[in-house]
N, C-alpha and C positions, 0 to 999 in steps of 0.2 A: 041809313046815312053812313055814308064810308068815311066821309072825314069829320074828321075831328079836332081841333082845335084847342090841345088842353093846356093849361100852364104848368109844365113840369116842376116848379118851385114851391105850386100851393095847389096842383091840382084841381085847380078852377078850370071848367069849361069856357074857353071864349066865345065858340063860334063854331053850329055845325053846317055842313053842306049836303045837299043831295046827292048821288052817283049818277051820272047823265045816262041818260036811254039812248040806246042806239042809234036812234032817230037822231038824236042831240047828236053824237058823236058824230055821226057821217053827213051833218049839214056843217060841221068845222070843217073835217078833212076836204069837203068838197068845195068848201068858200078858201081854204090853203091849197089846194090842187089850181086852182083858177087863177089865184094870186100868183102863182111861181114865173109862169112866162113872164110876166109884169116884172118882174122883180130880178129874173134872171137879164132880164133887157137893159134895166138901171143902170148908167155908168156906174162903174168902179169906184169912181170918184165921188158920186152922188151915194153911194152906199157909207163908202168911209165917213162923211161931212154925218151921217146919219146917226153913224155911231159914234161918234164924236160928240153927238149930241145926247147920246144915253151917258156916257159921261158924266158930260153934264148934269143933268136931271138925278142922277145917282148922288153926286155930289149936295144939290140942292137939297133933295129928302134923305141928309144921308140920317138924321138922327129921326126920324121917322121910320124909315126901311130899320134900322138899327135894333130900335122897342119891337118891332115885330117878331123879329128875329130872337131877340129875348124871353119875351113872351111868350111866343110859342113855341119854342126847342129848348130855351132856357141856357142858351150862351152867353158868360159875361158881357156886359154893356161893352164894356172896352172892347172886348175881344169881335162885336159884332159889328162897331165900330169901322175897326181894323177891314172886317170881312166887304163891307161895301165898299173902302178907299179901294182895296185892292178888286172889286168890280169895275170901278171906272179907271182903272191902269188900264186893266186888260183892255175895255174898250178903248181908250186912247193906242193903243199898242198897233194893234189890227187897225184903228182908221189912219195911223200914219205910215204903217210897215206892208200894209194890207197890197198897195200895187206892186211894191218890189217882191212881195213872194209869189206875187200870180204871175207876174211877166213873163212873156214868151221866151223860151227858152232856146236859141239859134244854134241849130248843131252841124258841121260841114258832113255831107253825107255825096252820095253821087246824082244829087237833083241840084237843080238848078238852087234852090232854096225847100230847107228843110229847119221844121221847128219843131217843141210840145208847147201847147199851150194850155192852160188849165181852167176845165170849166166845172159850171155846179152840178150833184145828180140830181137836187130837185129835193122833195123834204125828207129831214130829217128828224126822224122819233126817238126823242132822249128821254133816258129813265132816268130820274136822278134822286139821290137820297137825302135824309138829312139833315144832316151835322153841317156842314156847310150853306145852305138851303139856298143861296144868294150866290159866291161864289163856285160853286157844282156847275150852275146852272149857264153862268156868263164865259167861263172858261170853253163849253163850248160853242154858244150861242154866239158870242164875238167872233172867232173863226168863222164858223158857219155861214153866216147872215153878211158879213162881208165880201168871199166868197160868191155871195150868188142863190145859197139856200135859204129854202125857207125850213122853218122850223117849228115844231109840238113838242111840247112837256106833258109828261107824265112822272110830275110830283109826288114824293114819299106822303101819304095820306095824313098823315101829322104835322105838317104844313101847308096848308091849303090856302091861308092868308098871304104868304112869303109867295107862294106859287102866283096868286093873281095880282101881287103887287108888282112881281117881276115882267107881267104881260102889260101892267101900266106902264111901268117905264120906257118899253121899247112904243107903245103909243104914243106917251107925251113928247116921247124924242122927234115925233113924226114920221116913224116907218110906217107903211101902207099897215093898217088895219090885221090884216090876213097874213103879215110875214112870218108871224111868231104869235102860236095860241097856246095857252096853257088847258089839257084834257084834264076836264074833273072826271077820270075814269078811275075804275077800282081795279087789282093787280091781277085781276079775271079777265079784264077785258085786252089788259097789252098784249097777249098773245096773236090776237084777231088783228089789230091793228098793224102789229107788226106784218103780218100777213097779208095785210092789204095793199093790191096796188098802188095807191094812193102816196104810199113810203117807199123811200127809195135807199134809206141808211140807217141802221139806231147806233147810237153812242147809250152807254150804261156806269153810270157809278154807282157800285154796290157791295152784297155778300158774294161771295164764291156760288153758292146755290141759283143765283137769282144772275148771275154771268152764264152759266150754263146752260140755263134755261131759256134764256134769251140768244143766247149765241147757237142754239142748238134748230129752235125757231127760222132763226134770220138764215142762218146756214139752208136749211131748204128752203129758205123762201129765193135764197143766192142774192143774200142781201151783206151789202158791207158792214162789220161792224166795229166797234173798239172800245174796250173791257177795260175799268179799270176800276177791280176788285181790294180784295181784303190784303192787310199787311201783317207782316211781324215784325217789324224792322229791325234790327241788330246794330246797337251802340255800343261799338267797340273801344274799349278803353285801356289802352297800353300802359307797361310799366310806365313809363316817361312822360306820360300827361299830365297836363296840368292841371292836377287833380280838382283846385279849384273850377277852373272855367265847365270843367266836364261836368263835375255838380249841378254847377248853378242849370247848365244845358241839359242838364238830361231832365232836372225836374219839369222846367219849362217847354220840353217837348214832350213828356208823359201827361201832363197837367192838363196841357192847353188844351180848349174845350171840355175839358170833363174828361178827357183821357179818349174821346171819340173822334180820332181821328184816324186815316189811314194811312197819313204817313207821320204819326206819331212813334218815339220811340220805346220800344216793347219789349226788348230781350235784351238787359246791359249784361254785355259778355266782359266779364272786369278779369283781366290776369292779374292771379292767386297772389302775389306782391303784394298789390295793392287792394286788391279787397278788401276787408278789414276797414283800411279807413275810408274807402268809399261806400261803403254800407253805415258805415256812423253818419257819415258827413251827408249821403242822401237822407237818411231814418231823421236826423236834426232840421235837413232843408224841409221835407213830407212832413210832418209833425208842425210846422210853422204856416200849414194852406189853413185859410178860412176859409170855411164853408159858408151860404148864406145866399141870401136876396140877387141874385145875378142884377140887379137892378143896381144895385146899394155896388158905389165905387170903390170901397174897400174888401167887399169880399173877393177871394184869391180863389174858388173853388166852387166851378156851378154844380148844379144836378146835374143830372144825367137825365137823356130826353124821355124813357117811359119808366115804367115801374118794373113792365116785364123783362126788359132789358137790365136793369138794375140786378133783379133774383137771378137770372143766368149767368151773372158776370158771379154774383156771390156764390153759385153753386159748383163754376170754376174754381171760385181759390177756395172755397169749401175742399172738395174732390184733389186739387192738389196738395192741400197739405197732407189731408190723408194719408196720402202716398208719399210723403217724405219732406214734402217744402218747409220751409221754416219761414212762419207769421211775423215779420219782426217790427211792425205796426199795422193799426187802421183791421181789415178785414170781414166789416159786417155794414150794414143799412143804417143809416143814422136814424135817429128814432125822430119822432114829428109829420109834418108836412110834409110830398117833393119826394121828388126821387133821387138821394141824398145816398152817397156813400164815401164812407171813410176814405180817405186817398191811404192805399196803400203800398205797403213794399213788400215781396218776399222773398225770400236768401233760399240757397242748392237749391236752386231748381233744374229737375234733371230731367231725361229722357222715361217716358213712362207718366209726366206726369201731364195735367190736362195744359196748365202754364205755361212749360215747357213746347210741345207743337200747337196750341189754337193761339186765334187771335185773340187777346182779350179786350174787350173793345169797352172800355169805362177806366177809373180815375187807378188801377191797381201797375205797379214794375214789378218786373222780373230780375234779379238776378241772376245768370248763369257763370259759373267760374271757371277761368282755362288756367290750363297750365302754363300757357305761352303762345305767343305770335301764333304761329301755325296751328294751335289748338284753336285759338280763338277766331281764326277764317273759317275751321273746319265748325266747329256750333254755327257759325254765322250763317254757311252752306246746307246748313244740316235742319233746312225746313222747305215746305212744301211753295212758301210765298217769296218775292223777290221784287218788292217794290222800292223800297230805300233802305238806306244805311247810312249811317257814320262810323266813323273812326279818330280818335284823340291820342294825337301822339307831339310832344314836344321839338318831330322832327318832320315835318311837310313831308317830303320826298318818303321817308320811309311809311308817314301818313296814306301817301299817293298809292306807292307798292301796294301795300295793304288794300287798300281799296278798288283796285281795281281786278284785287281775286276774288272778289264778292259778290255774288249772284244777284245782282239787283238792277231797277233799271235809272237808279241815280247813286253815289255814295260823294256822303259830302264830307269833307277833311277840317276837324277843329271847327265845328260849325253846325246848326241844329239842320233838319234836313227841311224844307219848303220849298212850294213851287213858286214858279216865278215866270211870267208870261214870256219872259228872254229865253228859256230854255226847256226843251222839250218834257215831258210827265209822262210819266207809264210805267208798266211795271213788265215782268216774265215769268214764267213757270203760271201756279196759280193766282198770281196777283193782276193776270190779264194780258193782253196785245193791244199794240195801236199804240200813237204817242196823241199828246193834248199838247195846246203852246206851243210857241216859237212857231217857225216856219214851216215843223213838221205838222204841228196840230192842222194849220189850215190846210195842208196838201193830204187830210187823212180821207175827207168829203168833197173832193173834185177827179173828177175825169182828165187823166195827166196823157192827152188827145197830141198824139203824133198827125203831124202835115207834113206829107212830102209834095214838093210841085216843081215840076219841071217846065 
């Protein structure tokens, strides 16, 4: 049984599944190859009404979709809450926005009439992980499925209830049957899949290892793809910030979720001024998360979604202190149930140590210290990942400067960093290609189809 179904908080078994037999597999892909013309014929409009309608249905079950999502990854109630509103934006997004990004595009050329017009390549195989398990998955299935494609999941194995609840919804909503399947496949079989005719694009959120892997795959299969990997993100904090606000932001973007996010903040680059007191004032905010029952409305601080994921995170700030870091809370397993770990902080952390260049993907900050402005672009440059950033500066403009010599593929100014269906996602270097959202997300899986006619 490849999935598994555990409760990260008490490590209760919910619910295991089978891994499908090949058989299984290629009677989906073959009942989603059939459905595509059908669906790629859909008006535009009857697509959007459709999604309009997951929406809806999203909204309905939102506390429902919600528990599941707690349950089995172990996201605050709140926090899973938050994660389905913001599935039914995105679909409202794409069914109201969805004809003005596809519209034909009229260029004067030396034909009588000349256009591009944009159509679907047909399905698309999304890997997607985790930590978000809900919105991973809508971010691209909204674009997608609007658009014209149809669509298969291949679900992080630790969500396997999230995974088929997600394929309820686009059925209650009344999309054809076949538009969007969720593959109860195991991380043996996506390879094949990808490979197979039958696919015409994969989208991937995940590790670095598991982008390469994929991207390497699809690359000779001369398939399109769009990567959107691991982060380090760099929270830059200038003399002139306001130290409060940066606090209060930085906890709440290290925190949220368990500290497992991607575009969570990871690396606070604090110049040497003010250090000092932003290491008190973080260590008093950290020191103040509850830990506990993701269920239970007052807890501030879930698990973490496996146990083996927990020991690696600990073997990181194990290994970094080592080599020079300084502990200055939190830094071990909480004892009990769940895969619980201390929220921590750790101060000089330098080059050399594991903190320092990996991502640490659980409840632990980093602090790194510059000297100054230009020190602190250069630590910010000075990693392998380029997914988001902030920067805190009591001056916008010199905020702005700042941010826009940062290697990333967002940096937001005086402000936690998040996506947002208005505006493009994605990251450069090792944090990936391709953008997700906005206008560009949905123009990432269509045929951008030049007509000349004379």
């Amino acid at each position: 049984m490849a999935f598994t179904s555990l409760n990260p908080a008490t490590g209760e078994l919910l619910e295991a599944f089978a891994t499908w037999s090949g058989d299984e597999l290629g009677a989906v892909l073959n009942a989603v190859a059939e459905a595509s013309p059908g669906w790629q014929a859909t008006p535009l409009s009857d697509r959007c009404e459709l999604m309009a309608g997951a929406a809806k249905v999203l909204r309905q079950r939102r506390d429902e979709l919600a528990r599941i999502i707690t349950l089995e990854m172990g996201k605050l109630l709140k926090e899973a809450r938050g994660e389905i509103d913001k599935c039914a934006w995105v679909c409202d997004y794409y069914a109201e926005n969805g004809p003005a990004f596809l519209a034909d595009e009229l260029i004067e050329t030396d034909a009588s009439r000349s256009l591009v017009c944009y159509q679907p390549l047909g399905t698309v195989l999304a890997v997607m992980p985790w930590n978000f398990p809900f919105w991973q998955v809508f971010r691209f299935a909204a674009p997608a499925l609007v658009a014209g494609n149809t669509g298969v999941l291949k679900h992080a194995s630790n969500v396997p209830q999230c995974a088929q609840a997600i394929e309820s919804v686009f059925r209650e909503a009344g999309f054809p049957v076949d538009t969007f399947r969720t593959l109860m496949i195991s991380a043996s079989q996506v390879q094949g899949v990808i490979e197979d005719r039958r696919i015409h694009a994969v989208t991937l959120t995940g590790s670095e290892p598991a982008g390469r892997q994929v991207a390497a795959t699809a690359g000779a299969a001369l398939k399109k793809t769009v990567l959107e990997l691991g982060g380090s993100d760099p929270f830059v904090v200038l003399e002139d910030a306001d130290l409060e606000l940066a606090v209060q932001q930085a906890v709440a973007s290290r925190y949220l979720n368990a500290g497992q996010s991607c575009i969570a903040a990871k690396r606070f680059i604090v110049v040497e001024a003010i250090a000092e007191a932003f290491v008190e004032r973080y260590r008093e905010a950290v020191q103040a998360l509850k830990p506990g029952d993701p269920l239970d409305e007052g807890t501030t601080l879930a698990p973490m979604a496996r146990n083996d994921l927990r020991d690696e995170l600990h073997r990181q700030v194990q290994e970094s202190v080592a080599a020079g870091a300084t502990l200055v809370t939190g830094g071990e397993p909480l004892p009990g149930k769940g895969a619980f770990y201390a929220p921590t902080l750790l101060d000089h952390v330098r080059p050399g140590q594991r903190a320092y260049s990996e991502e640490l993907f659980g409840p632990v900050a980093t602090v790194i210290r510059a000297v100054d402005e230009a020190d602190a672009v250069r630590i910010a440059n000075d990693s392998d990942f380029g997914l988001g950033s902030s920067v805190w500066s009591a001056d916008s403009e010199r905020g702005e400067r700042v941010a826009r010599r940062i290697e990333a593929g967002c940096s937001f100014v005086n402000g936690m960093v998040k996506s947002d269906p208005r505006l493009p996602f994605g990251g450069i270097k090792h944090s990936g290609y391709g953008r997700e959202l906005a206008r560009h997300g949905i123009r990432e899986f269509v045929n951008a189809k030049t007509l000349w006619i004379r």
